[in-house]
C-alpha positions as CSV (number, residue, x, y, z in Angstrom):
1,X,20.2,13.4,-1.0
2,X,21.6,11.2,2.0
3,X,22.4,7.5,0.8
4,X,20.0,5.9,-1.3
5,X,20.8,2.2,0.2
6,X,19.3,3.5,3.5
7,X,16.6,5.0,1.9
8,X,15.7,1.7,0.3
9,X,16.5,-0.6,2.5
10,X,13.6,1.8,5.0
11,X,11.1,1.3,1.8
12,X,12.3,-2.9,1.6
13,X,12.1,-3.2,5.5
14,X,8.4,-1.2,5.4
15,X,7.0,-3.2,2.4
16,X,7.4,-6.2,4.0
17,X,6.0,-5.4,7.4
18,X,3.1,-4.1,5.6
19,X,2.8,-7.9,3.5
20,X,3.6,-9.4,7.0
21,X,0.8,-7.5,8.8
22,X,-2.0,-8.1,6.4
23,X,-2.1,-12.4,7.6
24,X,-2.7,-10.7,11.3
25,X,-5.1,-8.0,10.4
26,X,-7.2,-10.6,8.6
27,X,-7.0,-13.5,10.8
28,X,-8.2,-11.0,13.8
29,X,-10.8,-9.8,11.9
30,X,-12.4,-13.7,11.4
């Protein structure tokens, strides 16, 4: 297994582009 840190830190960095992306998907969807 390569370092965990990076491995989280990909998972962190993706969950919060997903949370950031939801806003935009709904407010071009109105």
């Amino acid at each position: 297994m390569s370092n965990p840190i990076i491995h989280l830190e990909e998972i962190r960095k993706s969950y919060f582009m997903g949370k950031h992306e939801l806003p935009v998907l709904k407010g071009l969807s109105l």
